[in-house]
N, C-alpha and C positions, 0 to 999 in steps of 0.2 A: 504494500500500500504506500501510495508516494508520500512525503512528510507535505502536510499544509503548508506552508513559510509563512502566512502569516498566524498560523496555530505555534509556529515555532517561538515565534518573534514574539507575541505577547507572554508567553511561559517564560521566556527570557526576563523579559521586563518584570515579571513578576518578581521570578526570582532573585535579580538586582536589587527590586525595591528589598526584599525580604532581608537580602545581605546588608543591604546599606541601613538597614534600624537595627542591627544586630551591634553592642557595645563594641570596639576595640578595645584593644589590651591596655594601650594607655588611657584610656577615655572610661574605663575598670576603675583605673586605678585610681585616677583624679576623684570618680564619683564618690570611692570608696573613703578616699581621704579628706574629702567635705564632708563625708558622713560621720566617718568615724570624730571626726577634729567638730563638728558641731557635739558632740557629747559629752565632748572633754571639759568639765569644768575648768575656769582659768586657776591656776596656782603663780607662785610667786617664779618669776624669770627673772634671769638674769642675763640682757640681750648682748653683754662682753665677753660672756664665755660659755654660756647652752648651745649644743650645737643643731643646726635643725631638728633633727628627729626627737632632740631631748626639748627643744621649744614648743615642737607639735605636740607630743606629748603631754605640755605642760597647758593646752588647752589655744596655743597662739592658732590663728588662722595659716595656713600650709605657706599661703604668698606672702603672707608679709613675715614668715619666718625666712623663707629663700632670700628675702630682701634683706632682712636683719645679719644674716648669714654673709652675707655677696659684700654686704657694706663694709663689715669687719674685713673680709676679704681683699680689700682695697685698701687695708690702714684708717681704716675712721675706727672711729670709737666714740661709745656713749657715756657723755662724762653726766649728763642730766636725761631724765624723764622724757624732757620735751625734745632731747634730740631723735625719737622717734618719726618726729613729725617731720624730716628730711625725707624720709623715703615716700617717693611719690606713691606708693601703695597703700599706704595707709589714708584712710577718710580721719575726721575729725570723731566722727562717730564711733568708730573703730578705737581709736585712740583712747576717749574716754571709758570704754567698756576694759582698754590693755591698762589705765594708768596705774591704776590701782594695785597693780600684780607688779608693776615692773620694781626690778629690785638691782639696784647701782650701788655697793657697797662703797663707801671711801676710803682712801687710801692710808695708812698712817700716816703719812706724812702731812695728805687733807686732815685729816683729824687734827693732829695738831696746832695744824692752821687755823681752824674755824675756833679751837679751843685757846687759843691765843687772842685772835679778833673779838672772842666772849666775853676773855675777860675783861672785869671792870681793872682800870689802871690803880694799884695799889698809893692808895690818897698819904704819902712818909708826913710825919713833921716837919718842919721846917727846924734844923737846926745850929746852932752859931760855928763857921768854917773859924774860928780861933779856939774852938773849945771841945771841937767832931772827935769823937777816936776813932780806929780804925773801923772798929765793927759799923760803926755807926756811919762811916764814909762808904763801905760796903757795901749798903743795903741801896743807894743812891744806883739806878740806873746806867751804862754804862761805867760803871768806877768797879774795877773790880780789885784783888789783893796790889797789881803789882801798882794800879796807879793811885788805889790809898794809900798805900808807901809813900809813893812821890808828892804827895799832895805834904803829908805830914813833914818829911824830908826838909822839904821848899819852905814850908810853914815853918819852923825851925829855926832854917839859915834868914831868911827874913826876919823875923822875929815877931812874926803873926802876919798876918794879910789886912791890906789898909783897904782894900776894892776887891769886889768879885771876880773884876777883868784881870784880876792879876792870876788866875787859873787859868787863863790860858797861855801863861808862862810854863806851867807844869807839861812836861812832855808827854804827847799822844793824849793830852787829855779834852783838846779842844775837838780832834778827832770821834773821841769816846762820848763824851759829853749830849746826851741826847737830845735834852731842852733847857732853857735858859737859867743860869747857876741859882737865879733869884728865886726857883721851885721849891729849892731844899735849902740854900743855907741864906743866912740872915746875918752881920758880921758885929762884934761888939770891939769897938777898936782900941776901948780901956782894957784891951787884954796882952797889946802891942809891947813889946819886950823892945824899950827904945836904947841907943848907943848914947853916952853920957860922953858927948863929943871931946868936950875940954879936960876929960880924966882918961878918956880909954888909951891904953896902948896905941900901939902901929897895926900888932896882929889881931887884934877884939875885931879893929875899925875894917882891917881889908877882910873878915870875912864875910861882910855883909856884901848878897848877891850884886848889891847894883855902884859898887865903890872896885874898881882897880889900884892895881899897885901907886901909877902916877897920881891918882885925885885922893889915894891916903896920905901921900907922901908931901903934898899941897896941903892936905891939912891942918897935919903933924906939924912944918915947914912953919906954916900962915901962923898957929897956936904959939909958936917959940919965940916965931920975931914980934909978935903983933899983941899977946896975952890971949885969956879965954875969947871966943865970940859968944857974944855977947846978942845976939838976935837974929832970926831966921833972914832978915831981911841984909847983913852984914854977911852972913855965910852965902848965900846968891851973889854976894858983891864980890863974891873971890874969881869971879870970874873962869874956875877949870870945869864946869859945866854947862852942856847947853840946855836951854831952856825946860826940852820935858824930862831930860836926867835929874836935874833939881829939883824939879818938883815931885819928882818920885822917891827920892830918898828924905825930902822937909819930914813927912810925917814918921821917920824911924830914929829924929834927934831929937835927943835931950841936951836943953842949955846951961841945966841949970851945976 
């Protein structure tokens, strides 16, 4: 019996159609993984280091786990929450349903950061830089052992601090020094350990920081020919000082 052709030709079609509604293997798989991944309760992710299967898993939609995935992939990383919302797969809708879950551990070293910026700035006393001890130079913000030393040192060879400004004579401490000297110290200058010009030695007088050998020696020199000085405004008249030299050592003499 001869074949109809067009008995053939519709059976054909038929059976095309029948083939062509039948799943593929990937188009299986996809349905399967909507289905499944719509069941999955969201739990807490962590989109720096779950790697898809453990993201799907963890309840994420399959695509925007591949995108979370691909991103990393490329060197991005999610330092916050919202950098989810880079990946063009994700809706806002989406997003709000993931935020919740998303979990971005910080880093120690973050930690310490934000626990730093926390804290409230420790409120010191305010106490007198002629009278500070060590410990108590310590606890001052930048100052630590080696330039409490120096501060006390310098205090010393001075014979107390007449200005504030005169810490930034102290070495590395203008450096260290965080905010302005007036936070912490207050200065009481009846505590100034003065040179008793007209009695002291040669060596008393040259060791004070702001006096050299030649303007001792001018002193010493001026005191033998001349007798005691006799007033702040006589010892300027000696002429071996310029002007802000002199007036930086007026307040370490005694006349009397």
């Amino acid at each position: 019996m001869p074949l109809d052709e067009d008995a053939l030709a519709s059976f054909q079609e038929q059976l095309d159609k029948k083939l062509g509604e039948r799943p593929t293997y990937e188009n299986k798989i996809s349905q399967y993984t909507k289905k499944e991944n719509s069941k999955i309760a969201l739990q807490l992710f962590n989109p720096n280091f779950d790697s898809q299967e453990e993201l799907i898993n963890k309840g994420v939609p399959a695509r925007i786990a591949q995108n979370i995935v691909n991103y990393r992939s490329k060197g991005g990383a999610y330092k916050s929450k919202e950098d989810l919302l880079k990946l063009y797969s994700i809706t806002d809708v989406q997003y709000a349903k993931l935020e919740p879950f998303i979990a971005i551990p910080i880093t120690q070293a973050e930690r310490f950061t934000k626990d730093v910026q926390n804290t409230p700035p420790v409120k010191l006393e305010i106490i007198d830089l002629n009278s500070a001890s060590l410990s108590e130079l310590k606890r001052i913000p930048g100052i630590g052992d080696v330039l409490s030393e120096r501060i006390i040192r310098y205090r010393r060879s001075l014979g107390g601090f007449n200005s504030l400004s005169q810490l930034e004579e102290v070495y590395g401490l203008r450096e260290n020094l965080q905010v302005d000297a007036s936070t912490y110290f207050s200065l009481d200058r009846s505590k100034i350990l003065k040179i008793k010009i007209n009695t002291a030695d040669f060596k008393s007088i040259l060791r004070h920081p702001y006096l050299d050998y030649n303007e001792t020696k001018a002193i010493i020199n001026y005191i033998e020919q001349h007798g005691a000085i006799s007033s702040l405004s006589e010892f300027k008249n000696l002429h071996i000082f310029r002007d802000k030299d002199v007036d930086r050592i007026l307040p370490y003499l005694d006349l009397n």
